[in-house]
C-alpha positions as CSV (number, residue, x, y, z in Angstrom):
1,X,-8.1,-4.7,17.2
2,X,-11.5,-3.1,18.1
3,X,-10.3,0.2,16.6
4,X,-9.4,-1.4,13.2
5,X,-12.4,-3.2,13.5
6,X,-14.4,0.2,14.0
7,X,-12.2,2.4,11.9
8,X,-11.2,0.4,9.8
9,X,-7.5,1.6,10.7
10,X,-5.0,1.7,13.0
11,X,-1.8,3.6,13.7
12,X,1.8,1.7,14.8
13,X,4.0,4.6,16.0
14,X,7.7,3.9,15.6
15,X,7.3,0.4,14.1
16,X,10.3,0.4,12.2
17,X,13.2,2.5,14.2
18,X,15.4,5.4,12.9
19,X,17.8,2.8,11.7
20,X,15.6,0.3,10.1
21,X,13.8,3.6,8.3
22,X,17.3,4.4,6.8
23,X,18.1,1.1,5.4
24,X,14.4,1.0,3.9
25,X,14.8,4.4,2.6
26,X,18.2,3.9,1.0
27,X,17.3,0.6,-0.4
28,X,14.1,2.8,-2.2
29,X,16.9,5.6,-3.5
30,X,20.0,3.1,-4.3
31,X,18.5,-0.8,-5.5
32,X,18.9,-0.6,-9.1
33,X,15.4,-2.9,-9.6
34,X,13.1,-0.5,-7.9
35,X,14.6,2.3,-10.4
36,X,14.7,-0.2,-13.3
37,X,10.8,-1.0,-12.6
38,X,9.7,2.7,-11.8
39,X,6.3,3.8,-13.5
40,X,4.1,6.9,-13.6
41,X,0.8,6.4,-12.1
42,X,-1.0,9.9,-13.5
43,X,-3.6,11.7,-11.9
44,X,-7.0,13.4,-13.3
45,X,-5.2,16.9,-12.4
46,X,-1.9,16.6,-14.3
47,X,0.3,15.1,-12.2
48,X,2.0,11.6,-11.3
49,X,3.5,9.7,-8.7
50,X,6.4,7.1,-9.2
51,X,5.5,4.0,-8.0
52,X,7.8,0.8,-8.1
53,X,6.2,-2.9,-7.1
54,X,6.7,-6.6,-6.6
55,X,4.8,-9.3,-5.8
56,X,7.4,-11.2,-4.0
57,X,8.6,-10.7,-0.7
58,X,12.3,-12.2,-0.7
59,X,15.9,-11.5,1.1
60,X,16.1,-7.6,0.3
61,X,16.1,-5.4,3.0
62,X,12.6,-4.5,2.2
63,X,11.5,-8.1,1.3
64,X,13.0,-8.7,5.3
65,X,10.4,-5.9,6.6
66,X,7.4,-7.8,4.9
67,X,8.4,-10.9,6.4
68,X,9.5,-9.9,10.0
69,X,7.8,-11.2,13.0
70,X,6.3,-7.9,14.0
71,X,4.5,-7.4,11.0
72,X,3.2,-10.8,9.8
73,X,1.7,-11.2,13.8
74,X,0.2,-8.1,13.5
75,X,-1.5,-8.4,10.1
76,X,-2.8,-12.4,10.7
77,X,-4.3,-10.6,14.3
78,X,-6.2,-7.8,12.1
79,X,-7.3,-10.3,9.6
80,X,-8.1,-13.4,12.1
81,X,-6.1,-15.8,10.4
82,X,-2.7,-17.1,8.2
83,X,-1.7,-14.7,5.6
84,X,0.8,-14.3,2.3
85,X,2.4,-11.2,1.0
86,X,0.3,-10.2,-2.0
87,X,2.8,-7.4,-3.1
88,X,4.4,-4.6,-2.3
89,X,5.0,-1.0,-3.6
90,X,7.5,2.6,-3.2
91,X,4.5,5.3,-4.0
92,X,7.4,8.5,-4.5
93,X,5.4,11.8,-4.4
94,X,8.2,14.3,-5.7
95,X,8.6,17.9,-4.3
96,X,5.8,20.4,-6.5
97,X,4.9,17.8,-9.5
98,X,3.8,14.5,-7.2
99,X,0.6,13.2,-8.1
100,X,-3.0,13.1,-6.3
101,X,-4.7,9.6,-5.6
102,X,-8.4,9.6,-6.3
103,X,-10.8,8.0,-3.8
104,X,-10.8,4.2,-4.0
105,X,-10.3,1.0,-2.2
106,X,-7.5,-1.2,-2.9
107,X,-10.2,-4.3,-3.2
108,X,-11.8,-2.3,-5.5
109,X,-8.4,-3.4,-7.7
110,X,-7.6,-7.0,-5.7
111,X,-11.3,-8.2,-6.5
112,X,-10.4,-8.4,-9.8
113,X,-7.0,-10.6,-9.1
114,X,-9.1,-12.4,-8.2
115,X,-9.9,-12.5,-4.3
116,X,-13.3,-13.4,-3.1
117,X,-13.3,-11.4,0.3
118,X,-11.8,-8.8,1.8
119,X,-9.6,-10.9,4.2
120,X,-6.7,-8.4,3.1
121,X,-5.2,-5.3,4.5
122,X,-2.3,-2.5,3.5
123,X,0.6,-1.3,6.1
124,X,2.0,2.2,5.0
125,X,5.2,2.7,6.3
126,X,6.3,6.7,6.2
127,X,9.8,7.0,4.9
128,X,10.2,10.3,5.0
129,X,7.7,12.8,7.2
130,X,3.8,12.5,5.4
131,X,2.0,15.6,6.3
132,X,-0.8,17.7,4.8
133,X,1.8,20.3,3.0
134,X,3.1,16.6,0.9
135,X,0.1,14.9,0.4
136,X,-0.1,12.8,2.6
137,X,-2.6,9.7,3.2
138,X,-6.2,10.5,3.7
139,X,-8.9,7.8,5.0
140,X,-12.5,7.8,5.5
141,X,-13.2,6.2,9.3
142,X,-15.5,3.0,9.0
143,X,-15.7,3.3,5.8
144,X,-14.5,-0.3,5.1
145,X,-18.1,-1.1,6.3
146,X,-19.8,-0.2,3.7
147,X,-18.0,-2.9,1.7
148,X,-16.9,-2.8,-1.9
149,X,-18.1,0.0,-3.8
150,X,-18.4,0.1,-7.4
151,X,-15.1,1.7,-9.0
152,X,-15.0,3.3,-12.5
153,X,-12.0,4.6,-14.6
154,X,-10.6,7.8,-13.9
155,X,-7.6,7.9,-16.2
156,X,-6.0,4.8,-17.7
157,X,-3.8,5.0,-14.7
158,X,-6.4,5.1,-12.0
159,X,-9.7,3.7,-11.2
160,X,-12.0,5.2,-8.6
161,X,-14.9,4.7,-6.7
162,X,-18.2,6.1,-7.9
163,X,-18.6,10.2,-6.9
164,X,-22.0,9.8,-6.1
165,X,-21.6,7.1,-3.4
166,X,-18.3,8.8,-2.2
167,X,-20.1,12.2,-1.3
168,X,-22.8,10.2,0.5
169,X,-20.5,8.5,2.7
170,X,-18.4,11.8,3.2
171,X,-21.1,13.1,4.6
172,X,-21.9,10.7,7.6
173,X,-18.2,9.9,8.3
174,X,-15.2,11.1,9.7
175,X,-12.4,11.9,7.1
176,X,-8.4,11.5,8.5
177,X,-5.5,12.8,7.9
178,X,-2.7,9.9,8.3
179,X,0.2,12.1,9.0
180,X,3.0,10.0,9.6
181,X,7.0,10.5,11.0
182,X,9.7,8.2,9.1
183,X,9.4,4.8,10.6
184,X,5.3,5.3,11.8
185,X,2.6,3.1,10.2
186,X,-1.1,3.0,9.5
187,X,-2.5,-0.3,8.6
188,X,-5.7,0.1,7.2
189,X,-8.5,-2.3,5.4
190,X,-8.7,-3.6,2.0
191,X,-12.0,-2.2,2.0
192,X,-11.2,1.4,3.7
193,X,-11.6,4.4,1.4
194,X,-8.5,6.5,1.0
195,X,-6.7,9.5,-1.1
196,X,-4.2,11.8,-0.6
197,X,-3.9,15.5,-2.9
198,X,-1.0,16.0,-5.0
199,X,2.3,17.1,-3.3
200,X,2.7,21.0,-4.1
201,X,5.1,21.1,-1.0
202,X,9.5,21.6,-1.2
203,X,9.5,18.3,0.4
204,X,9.6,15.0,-1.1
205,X,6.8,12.3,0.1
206,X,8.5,8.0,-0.2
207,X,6.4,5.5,1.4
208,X,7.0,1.8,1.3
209,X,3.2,-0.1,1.1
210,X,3.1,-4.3,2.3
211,X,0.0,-5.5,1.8
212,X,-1.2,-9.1,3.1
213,X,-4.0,-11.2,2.0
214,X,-5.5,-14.5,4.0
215,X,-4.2,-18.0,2.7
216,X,-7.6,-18.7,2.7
217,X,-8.2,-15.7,0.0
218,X,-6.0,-16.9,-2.3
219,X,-6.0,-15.1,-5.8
220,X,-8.2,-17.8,-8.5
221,X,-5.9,-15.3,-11.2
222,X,-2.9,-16.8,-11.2
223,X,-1.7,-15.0,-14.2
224,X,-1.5,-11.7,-12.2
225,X,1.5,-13.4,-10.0
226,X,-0.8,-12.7,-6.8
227,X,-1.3,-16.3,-5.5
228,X,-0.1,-17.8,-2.1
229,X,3.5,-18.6,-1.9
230,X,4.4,-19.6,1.7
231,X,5.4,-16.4,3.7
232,X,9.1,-17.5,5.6
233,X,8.9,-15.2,8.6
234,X,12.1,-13.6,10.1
235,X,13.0,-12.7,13.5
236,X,12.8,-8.8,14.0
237,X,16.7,-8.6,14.1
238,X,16.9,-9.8,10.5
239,X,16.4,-6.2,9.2
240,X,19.4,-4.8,10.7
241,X,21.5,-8.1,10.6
242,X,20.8,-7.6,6.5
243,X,22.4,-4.1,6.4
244,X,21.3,-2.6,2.8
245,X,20.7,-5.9,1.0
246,X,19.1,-5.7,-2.6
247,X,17.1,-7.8,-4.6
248,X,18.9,-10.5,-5.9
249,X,18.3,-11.9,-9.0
250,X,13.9,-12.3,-10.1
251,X,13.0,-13.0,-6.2
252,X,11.1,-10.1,-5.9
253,X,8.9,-10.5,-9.0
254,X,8.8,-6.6,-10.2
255,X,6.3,-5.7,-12.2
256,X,6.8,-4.1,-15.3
257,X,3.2,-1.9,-14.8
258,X,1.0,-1.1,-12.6
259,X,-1.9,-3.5,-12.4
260,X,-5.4,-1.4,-13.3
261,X,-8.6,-3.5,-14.5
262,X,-10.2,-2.6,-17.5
263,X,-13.5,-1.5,-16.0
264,X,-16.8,0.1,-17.8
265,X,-17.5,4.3,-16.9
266,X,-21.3,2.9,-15.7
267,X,-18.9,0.6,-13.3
């Protein structure tokens, strides 16, 4: 807890085990709603990652993960207090064409769901290995201190925040490179700045993102499908006891697009 506090991160090695990892990672390659809800989320260089997301965290194998024991303790310890699931996304880099992330914060989206404070946090789950070669996740240290930063449109897949303040903080602060083994973690802040480069590497780069917000926090936009819903937490056995369970039915609540708020190039 005092490293997330100070970084703004923290890394779980081995939180999900080998075969945990292969259920999750089938469920990403086989469950016919993450394919049916797959989007492009293009980059400023030419490239795109697939992502697929849902708001919902229900009886699928992956909907299990997000409500296990292990990681709803671990995110209402981080955060200080009760939590929901506000959504969860596959981010699929593919081998040579997998797109870049620009520097942002994921408040700099949630904000505008409406969420008053940063009482909210993101656990990235490798399911394949994440290194440099594919991409992988890259995070400025305390940089969630500095709290939300101004973000302006990039593409009109991507918003980012502004150059200018990003170089500044660049310069006084540590920048990490999250490389991860299938089944590792790094739980980082809502308000922690983060990219990763476009995967130019033979080897494919999956990761499955649950992110939390405080019941406290809920979302005032209840259009977006981002407000509290009671979080039923499993035992850490349900995972496994589920074998390769997919979404049943609208449980999940898939999104048919990526959310991006409409923002102004002056920010």
């Amino acid at each position: 807890m005092a490293d997330y506090r100070r970084d703004g991160l923290i890394f779980r090695r081995g939180l999900f085990d080998a075969a945990e990892v292969d259920l999750l990672r089938r469920a990403m390659e086989q469950d016919p709603k993450v394919a049916e809800h797959a989007v492009l989320r293009a980059d400023a260089e030419g490239g795109a990652t697939r992502i697929s997301l849902w708001n919902r965290a229900g009886d699928s194998v992956y909907g299990l993960a997000a409500r296990s024991r292990r990681m709803v303790d671990m995110a209402e310890a981080l955060i200080g207090e009760p939590v929901y699931h506000f959504q969860s996304k596959l981010t699929a880099k593919e081998p040579f064409v997998g797109g870049a992330w620009e520097w942002h914060q994921d408040y700099g989206y949630w904000y505008y769901n409406g969420c008053l404070r940063p009482a909210m946090l993101s656990v990235m789950v490798a399911l394949d290995r994440s290194d440099r070669e594919n991409g992988c996740l890259q995070i400025i240290k305390g940089s969630h201190r500095y709290g939300r930063i101004d973000h302006v449109p990039l593409t009109d897949k991507q918003n980012g925040a502004e150059p200018q303040r990003i170089a500044w903080i660049l310069e006084r602060n540590d920048l990490l490179h999250c490389e991860l083994d299938p089944g590792d973690a790094v739980v980082f802040h809502c308000n922690a700045l983060h990219r990763s480069d476009q995967n130019r590497s033979a080897k494919r780069r999956w990761t499955l993102l649950i992110c939390y917000n405080a019941v406290s926090n809920d979302a005032l936009i209840t259009a977006d499908d981002r407000s509290y819903v009671p979080l039923e937490v499993v035992d850490d056995g349900a995972i496994k006891r589920a074998g390769l369970r997919f979404a049943q039915g609208e449980a999940e609540h898939f999104a048919r697009q990526a959310y991006v708020p409409k923002l102004s190039r002056t920010g």
